[in-house]
C-alpha positions in Angstrom: 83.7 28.5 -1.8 86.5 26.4 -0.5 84.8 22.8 -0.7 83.7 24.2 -4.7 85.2 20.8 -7.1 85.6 18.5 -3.8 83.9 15.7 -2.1 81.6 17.0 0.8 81.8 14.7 4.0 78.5 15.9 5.6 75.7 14.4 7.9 72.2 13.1 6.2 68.9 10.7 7.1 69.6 7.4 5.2 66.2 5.6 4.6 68.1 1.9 4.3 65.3 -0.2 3.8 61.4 0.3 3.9 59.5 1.0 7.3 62.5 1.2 9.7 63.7 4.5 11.2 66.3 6.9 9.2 69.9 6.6 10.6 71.9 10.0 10.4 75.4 9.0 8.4 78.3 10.5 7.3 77.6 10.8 3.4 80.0 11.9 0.7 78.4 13.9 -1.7 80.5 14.5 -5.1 80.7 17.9 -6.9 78.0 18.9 -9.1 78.7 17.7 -12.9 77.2 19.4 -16.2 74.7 21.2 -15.7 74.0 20.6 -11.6 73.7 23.1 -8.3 75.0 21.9 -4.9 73.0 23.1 -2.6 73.4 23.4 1.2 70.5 23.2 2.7 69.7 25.4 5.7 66.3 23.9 6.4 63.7 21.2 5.2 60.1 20.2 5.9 59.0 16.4 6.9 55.8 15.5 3.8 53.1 12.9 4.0 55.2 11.9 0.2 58.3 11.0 1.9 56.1 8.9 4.5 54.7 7.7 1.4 57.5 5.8 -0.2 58.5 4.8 3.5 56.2 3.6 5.0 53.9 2.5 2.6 54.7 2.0 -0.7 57.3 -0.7 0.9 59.2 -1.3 -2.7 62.9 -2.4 -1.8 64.1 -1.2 -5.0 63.6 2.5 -3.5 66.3 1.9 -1.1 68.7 2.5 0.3 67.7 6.3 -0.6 68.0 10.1 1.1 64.7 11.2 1.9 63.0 14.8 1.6 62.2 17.2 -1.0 60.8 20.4 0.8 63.5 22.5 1.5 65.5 26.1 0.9 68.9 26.2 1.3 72.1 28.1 -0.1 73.8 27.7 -3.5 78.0 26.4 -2.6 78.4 25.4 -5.9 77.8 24.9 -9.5 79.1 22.6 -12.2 79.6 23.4 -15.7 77.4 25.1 -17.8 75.4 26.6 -14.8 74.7 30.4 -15.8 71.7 31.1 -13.6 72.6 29.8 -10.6 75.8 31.3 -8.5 77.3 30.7 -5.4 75.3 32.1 -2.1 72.4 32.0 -3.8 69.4 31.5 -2.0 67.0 28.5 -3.5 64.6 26.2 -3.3 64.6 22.9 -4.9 61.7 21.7 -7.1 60.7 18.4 -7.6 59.0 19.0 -10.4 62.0 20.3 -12.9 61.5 22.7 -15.4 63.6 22.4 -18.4 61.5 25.6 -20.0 62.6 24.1 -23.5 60.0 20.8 -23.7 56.4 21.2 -25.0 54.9 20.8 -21.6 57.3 23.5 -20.4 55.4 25.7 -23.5 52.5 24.9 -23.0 50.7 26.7 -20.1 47.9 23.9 -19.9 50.7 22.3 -17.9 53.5 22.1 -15.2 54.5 18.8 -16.1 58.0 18.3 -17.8 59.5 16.2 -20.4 63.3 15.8 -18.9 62.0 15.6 -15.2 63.6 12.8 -13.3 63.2 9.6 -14.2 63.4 6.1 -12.6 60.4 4.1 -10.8 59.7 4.8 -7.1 60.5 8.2 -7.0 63.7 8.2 -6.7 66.7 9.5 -9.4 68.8 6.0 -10.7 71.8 5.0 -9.1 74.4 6.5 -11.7 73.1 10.4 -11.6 73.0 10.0 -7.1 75.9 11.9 -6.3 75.6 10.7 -2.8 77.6 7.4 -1.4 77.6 6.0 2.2 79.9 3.5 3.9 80.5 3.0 -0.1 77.2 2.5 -1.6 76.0 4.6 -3.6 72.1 5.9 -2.5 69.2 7.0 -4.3 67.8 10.7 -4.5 64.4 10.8 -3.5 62.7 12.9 -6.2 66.1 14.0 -7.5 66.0 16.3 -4.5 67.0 14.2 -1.3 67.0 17.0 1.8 67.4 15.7 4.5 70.7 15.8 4.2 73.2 18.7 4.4 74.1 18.9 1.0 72.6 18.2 -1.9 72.9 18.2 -5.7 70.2 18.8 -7.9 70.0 19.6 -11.9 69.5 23.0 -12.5 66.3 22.9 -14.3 64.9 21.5 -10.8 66.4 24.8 -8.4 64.5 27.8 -8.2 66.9 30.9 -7.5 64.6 33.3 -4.7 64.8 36.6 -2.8 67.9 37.3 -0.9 65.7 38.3 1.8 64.1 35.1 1.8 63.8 33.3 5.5 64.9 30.0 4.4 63.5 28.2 7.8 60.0 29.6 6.8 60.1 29.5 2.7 61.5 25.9 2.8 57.5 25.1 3.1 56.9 26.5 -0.6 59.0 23.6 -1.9 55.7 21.3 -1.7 52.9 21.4 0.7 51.7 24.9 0.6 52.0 25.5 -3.3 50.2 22.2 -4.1 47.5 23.0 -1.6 47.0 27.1 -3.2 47.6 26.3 -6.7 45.4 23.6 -6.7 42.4 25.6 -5.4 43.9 28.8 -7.7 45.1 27.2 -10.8 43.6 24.0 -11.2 40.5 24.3 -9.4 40.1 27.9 -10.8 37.7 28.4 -7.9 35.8 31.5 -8.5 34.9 34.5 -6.2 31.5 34.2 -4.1 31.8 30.5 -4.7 31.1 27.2 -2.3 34.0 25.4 -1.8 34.9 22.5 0.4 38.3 21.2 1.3 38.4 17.3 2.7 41.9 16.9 4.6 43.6 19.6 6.8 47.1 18.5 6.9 49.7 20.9 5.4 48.0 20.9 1.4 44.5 21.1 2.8 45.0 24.1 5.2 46.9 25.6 1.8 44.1 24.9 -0.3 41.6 26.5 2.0 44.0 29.8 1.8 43.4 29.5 -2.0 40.1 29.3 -2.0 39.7 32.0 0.2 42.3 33.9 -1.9 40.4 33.5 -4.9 36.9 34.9 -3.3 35.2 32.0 -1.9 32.3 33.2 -0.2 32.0 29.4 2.2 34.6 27.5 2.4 33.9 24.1 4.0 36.8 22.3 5.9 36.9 18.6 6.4 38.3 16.5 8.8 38.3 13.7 11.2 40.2 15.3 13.4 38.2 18.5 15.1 41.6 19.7 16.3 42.8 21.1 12.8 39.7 23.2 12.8 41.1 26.1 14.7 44.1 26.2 12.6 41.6 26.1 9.0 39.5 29.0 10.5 42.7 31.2 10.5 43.3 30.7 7.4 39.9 31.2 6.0 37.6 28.3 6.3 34.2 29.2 7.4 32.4 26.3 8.2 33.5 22.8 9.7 32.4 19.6 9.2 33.9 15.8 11.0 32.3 13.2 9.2 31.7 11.2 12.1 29.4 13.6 13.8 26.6 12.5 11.7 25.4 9.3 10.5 24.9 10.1 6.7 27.7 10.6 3.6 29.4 13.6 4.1 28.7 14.3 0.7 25.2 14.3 1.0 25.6 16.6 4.3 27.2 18.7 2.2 24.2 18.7 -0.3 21.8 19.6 2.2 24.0 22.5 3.2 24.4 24.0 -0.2 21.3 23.2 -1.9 22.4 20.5 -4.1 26.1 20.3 -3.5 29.5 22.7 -3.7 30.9 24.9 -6.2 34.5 23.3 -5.9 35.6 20.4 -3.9 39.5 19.5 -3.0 40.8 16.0 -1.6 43.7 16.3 0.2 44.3 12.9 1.6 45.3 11.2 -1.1 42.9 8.4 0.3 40.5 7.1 -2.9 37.4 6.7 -1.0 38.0 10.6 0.1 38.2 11.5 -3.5 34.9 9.8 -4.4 33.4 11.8 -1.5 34.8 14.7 -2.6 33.2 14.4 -6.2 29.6 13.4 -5.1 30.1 16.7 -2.6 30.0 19.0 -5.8 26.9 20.2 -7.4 25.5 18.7 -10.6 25.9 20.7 -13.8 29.4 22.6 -12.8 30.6 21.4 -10.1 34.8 20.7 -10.2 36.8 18.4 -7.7 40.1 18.4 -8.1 42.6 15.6 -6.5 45.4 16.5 -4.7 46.2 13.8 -2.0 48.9 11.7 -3.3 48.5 8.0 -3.7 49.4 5.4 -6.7 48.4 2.2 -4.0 44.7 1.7 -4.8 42.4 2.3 -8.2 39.3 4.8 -7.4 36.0 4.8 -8.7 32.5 7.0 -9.6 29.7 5.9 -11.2 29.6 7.3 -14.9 26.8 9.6 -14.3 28.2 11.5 -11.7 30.3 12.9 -14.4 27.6 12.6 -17.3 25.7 15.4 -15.5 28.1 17.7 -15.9 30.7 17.3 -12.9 34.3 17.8 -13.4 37.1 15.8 -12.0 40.5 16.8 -12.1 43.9 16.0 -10.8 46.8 18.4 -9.5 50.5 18.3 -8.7 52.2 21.1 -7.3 49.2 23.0 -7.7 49.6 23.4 -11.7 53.2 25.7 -10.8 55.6 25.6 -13.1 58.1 26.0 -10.2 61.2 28.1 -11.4 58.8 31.1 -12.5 56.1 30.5 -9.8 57.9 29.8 -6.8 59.7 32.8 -6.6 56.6 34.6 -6.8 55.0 33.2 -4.0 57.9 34.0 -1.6 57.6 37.3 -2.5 54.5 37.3 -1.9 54.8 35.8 1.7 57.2 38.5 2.1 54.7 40.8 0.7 52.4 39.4 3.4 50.2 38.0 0.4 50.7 34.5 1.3 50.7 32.9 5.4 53.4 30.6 6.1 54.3 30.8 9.4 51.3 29.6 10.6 52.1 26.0 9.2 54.8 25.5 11.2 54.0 23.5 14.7 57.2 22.3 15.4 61.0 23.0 14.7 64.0 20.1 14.7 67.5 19.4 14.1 68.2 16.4 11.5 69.0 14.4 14.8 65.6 14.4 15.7 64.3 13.5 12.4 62.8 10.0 12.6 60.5 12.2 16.3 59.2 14.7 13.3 58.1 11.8 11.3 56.2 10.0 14.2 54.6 13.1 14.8 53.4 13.2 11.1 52.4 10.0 11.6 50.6 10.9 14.5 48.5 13.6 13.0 50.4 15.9 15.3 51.3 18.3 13.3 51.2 20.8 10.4 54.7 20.8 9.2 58.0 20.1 11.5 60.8 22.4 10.1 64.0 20.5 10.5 66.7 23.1 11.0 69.9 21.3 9.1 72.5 23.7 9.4 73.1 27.4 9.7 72.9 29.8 7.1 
């Protein structure tokens, strides 16, 4: 392509400091060096993580920093020593890289990697950004940074995906949806004619009920203060529904009651650490498996000993256990394939413009997943 080895003058969300709204900039984004894609990216999704480090985790050494890491976009260039990745490309970034060379990359207990990005506060440190503003350099959120319309990742962090791929729709497989299915599929391992229940019906939670469904759940239990997401959680396979503040005892021991002793599998998708207690107690003694999800490093959460003593299992997930440059692929084929829903997370579609309106709507509760369209494919 004709900007390949130059500077890209393009248009991103700068987060500047903690809790104020983004401001769309001119950026400059470098060429990617050794071993790095530059990606354009056609469309990206608004997260509860990107709220996260916004709104709440309200460290000043995360800023200023480029938001978003669930995205698709197009492959313009590549830097040295890139073989798998060529221009026009379709991909998705990962946020979770995958060198494939690393033990945790061998081992398949695990999708964590060993060269991963690191720096504190999510974000990529200051010498490998390769974006500046109003010259300052910025941090990558992640090492993705989307909401912007170009960005460079490392390659072990792209995953190259069908040419037939709608990037406006797939963009959602970068994050919420994966985390929420593999969770229930891979880390769960819920079984089929199993109980399941899923606290929390944003984006992961409405995923997480398609995974238990996928894997055979016979009832699958959605939970949420909000009676409005219940609609959207029977579509995708929930069975029965249960707000918290209809009744007056735990919902864990509703649950109980309603499952003779407690659920097969339990998911907590809040990432709130009184949820995730509730979601442990909700699981039957002697097998029962909860498995957090939510995302949150702000408080400590507890059980008592014995809740675990009699046999309960409590696990954690990211990304649903994918080891992203084999498994995301797969599951856009098989959303293509019609084996996965997608489109039915989206409630709302935006330009970058309106960006800081898709995060008040997150906010808000008002939504599944806003698709921010960045630029044209």
């Amino acid at each position: 392509m004709a900007t390949a080895g130059k500077v890209i003058k393009c248009k991103a969300a700068v987060a500047w400091e903690p809790n104020k709204p983004l401001v769309i900039e001119e950026v400059e984004v470098a060429p990617p060096q050794a071993n790095e894609v530059r990606i354009k990216i056609v469309a990206t999704a608004v997260c509860h993580t990107d709220l996260h480090h916004l709104l709440e985790s309200m460290e000043k050494e995360g800023f200023p920093v480029v938001l978003g890491h669930e995205a698709a976009g197009i492959v313009e260039s590549v830097g040295p020593g890139v073989t798998e990745f060529q221009p026009g490309d379709k991909a998705i970034p990962l946020f979770i890289s995958q060198c494939t060379e690393c033990r945790f990359c061998k081992s398949p207990k695990t999708n964590q990697c060993e060269k991963a990005w690191v720096g504190s506060h999510n974000v990529l440190p200051l010498p490998k950004s390769r974006f500046t503003c109003k010259g300052k350099k910025l941090l990558q959120f992640t090492g993705t940074s989307t909401f912007s319309e170009y960005t460079v990742v490392n390659q072990m962090a792209v995953a190259k995906i069908d040419p037939a791929a709608p990037l406006d729709k797939v963009c959602l497989l970068g994050c919420g949806i994966c985390t929420g299915y593999g969770a229930a599929v891979n880390t769960a391992k819920v079984e089929p004619g199993s109980t399941c229940a899923v606290f929390g019906l944003g984006a992961v939670g409405l995923a997480a009920v398609m995974g238990c469904k996928a894997a055979g759940a016979k009832r699958i239990f959605a939970v949420d203060i909000n009676p409005d997401k219940f609609e959207k959680a029977k579509v995708l396979g929930a069975t029965d529904f249960l707000n918290p503040k209809d009744h007056s005892k735990p919902v864990s021991q509703v649950l109980s009651e309603m499952t003779n002793g407690g659920v097969d599998f339990s998911l907590e998708c809040v990432g709130n650490v009184a949820v995730m207690r509730s979601a442990l107690e909700s699981c039957v003694q002697g097998w029962g498996v909860s498995v957090i999800v939510g995302w949150t490093d702000m408080e400590d959460f507890s059980a008592r000993p014995v809740q675990l003593i009699g046999g309960r299992t409590w696990k954690g997930s990211v990304f649903g256990g994918f080891k992203g440059k084999y498994a995301v692929p797969q599951m856009v084929k098989n959303y293509l394939d019609k084996k996965v829903k997608v489109d039915e997370f989206i409630t709302h579609n935006m330009t970058l413009d309106q960006i800081n309106d898709a995060i008040e709507l997150m906010k808000q509760g008002k939504c599944i997943r806003v698709v921010i369209n960045v630029s044209s494919q």
